[in-house]
C-alpha positions as CSV (number, residue, x, y, z in Angstrom):
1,X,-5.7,-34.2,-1.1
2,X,-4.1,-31.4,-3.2
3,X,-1.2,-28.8,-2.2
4,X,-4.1,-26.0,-1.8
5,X,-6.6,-28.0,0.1
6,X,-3.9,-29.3,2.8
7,X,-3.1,-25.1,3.1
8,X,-6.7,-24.6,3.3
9,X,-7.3,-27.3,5.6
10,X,-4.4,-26.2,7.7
11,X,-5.6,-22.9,8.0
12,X,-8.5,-24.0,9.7
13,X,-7.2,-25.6,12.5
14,X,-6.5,-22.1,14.2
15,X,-5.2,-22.0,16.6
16,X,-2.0,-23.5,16.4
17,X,0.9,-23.6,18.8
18,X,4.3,-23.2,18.5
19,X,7.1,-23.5,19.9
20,X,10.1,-20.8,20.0
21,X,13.5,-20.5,20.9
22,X,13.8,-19.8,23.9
23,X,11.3,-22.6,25.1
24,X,8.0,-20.5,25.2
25,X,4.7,-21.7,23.3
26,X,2.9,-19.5,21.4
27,X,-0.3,-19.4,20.2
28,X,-1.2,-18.1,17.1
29,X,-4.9,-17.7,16.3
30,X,-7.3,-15.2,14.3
31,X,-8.0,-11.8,16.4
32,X,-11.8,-11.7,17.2
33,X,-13.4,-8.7,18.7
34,X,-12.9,-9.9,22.5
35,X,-9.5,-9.3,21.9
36,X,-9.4,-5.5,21.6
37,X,-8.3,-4.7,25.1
38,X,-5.7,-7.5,24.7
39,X,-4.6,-5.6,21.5
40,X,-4.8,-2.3,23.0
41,X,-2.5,-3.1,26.0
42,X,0.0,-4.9,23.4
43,X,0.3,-1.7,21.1
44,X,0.8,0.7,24.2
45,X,3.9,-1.8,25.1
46,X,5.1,-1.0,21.6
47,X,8.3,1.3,22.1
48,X,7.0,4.8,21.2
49,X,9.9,5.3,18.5
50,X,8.5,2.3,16.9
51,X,5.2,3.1,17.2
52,X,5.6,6.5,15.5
53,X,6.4,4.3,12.3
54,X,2.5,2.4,12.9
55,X,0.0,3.9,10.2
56,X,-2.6,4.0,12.7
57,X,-2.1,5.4,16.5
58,X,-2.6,1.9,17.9
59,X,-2.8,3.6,21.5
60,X,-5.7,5.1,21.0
61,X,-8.8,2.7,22.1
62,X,-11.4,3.8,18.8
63,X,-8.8,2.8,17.0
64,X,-8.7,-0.8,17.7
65,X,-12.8,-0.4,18.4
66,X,-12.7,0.0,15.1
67,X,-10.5,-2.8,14.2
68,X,-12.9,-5.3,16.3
69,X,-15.9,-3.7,15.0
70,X,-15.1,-3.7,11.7
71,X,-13.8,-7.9,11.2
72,X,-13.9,-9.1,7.9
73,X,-11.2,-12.1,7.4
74,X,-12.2,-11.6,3.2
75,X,-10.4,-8.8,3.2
76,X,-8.4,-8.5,6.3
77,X,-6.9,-11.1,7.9
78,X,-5.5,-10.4,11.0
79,X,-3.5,-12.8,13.1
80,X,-2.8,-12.6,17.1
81,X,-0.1,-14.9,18.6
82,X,-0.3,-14.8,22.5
83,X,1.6,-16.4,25.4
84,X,-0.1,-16.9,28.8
85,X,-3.2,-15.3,27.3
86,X,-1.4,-11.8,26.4
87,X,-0.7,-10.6,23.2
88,X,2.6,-10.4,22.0
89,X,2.3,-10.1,18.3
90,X,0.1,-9.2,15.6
91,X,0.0,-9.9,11.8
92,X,-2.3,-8.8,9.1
93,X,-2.7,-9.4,5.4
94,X,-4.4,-6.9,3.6
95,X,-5.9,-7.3,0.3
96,X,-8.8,-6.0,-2.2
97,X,-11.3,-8.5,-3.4
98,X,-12.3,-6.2,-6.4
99,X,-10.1,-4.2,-8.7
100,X,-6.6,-4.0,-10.4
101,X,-4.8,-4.9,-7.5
102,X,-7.2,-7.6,-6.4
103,X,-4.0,-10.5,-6.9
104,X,-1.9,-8.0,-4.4
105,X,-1.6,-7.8,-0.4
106,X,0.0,-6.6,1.8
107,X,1.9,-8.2,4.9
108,X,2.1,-6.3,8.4
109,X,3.5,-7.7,11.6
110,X,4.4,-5.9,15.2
111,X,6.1,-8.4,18.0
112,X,6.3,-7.1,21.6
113,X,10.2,-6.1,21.8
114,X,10.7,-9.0,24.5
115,X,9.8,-11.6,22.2
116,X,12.3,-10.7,19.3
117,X,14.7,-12.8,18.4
118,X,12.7,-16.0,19.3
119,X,11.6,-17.0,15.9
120,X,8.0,-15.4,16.6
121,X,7.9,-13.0,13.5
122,X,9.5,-15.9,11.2
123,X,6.4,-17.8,11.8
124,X,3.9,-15.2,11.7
125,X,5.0,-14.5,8.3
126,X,5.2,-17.9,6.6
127,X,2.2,-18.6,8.2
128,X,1.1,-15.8,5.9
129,X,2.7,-16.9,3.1
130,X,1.1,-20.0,3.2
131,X,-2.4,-18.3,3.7
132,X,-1.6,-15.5,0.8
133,X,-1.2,-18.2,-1.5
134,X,-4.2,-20.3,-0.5
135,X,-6.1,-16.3,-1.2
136,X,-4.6,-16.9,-5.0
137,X,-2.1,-13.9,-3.9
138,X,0.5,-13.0,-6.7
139,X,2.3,-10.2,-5.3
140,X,2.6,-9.5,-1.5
141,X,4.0,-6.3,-0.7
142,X,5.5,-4.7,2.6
143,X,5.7,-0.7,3.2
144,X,8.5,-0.2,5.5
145,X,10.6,3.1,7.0
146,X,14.2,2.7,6.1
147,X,14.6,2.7,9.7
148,X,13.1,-0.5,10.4
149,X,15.8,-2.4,9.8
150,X,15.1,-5.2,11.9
151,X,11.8,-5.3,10.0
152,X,13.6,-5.2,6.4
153,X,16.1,-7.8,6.9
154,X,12.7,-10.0,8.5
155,X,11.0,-10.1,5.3
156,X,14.1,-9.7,3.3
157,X,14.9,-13.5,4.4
158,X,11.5,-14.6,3.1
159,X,12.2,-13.6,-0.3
160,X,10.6,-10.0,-0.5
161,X,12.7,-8.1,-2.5
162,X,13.1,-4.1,-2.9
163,X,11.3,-2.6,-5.3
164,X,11.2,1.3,-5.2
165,X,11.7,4.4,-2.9
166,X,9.6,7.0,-2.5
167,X,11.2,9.8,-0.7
168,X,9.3,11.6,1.7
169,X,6.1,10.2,0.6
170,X,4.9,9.8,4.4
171,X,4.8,11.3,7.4
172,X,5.0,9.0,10.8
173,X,2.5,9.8,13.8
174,X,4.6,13.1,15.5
175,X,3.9,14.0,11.4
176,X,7.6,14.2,10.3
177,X,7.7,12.7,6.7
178,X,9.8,10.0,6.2
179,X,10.7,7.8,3.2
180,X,8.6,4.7,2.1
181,X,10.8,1.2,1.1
182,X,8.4,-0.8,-0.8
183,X,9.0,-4.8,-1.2
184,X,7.5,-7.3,-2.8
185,X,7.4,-10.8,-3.4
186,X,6.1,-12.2,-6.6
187,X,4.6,-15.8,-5.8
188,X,3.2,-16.0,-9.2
189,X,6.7,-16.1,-10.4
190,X,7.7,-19.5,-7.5
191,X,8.0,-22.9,-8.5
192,X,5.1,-24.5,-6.9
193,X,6.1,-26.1,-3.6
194,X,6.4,-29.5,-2.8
């Protein structure tokens, strides 16, 4: 069996448990519409600061309506890890299946605030490494606020790099605009992996 087919193959034995720090199992596994009341409750435990930094207003229930409704794993693939049957983080990789930026996506993750710190959103995000490149990603990309620094320095240690500023190019949910860090990390440029 090749590199890519054991990545494919992997990613189709959701879901997966793991274990974290402080002793907990997780259980990562793709979101399905069922989930949208689990989803809702976990973006309404999101601190409200942090949530003003969210592109969508994840407390509102037609937004995630619309996330359920709308499921397509092609060209977003969103990832729920739950203990005990709650949510407690949620990961997404964007991408276009068309176009000039059809070898780009883009990498989002949210972990409840009581799970930080316990390897959860180091997971998440090589798990989404691993499925960007079995997607034939080149480029993955995360937007970030310069005041998500816990954020930042997450997918700074997986190799995302800063790649431009654009000052006050946003504006967060209470509609102050804010600056917008882009990174990026260029698989296409990595030694294949072992």
């Amino acid at each position: 069996m090749t590199e890519g087919s054991e990545r494919r193959e992997r990613h189709k034995t959701f879901p997966r448990r793991i274990s974290l720090k402080d002793g907990r199992v997780a259980t990562i596994r793709l979101m399905v519409k069922k989930d949208k009341d689990k989803l809702l409750r976990f973006f309404r435990g999101i601190p409200e600061e942090e949530r003003l930094f969210l592109r969508d207003d994840v407390t509102k229930p037609e937004t995630i309506e619309t996330w359920a409704r709308d499921l397509d794993y092609s060209t977003i693939l969103p990832i729920v890890a739950e203990i005990e049957g709650r949510i407690v983080a949620d990961a997404t990789l964007h991408r276009r299946t068309y176009g000039w930026m059809q070898h780009v996506a883009e990498v989002r993750i949210v972990v409840d605030p009581a799970i930080r710190g316990k390897g959860l959103a180091h997971a998440l995000l090589a798990e989404i490494l691993d499925i960007a490149r079995t997607w034939g990603m080149e480029i993955l990309v995360s937007e970030l606020i310069p005041e998500q620094k816990p954020a930042i320095s997450l997918v700074k240690s997986h190799g995302f790099k800063r790649e431009a500023i654009l000052h006050r190019h946003v504006k967060d949910l209470s509609g102050t605009p804010r600056d917008l860090l882009i990174l990026t990390r260029r698989l296409a440029e990595e030694e294949p992996r072992p």
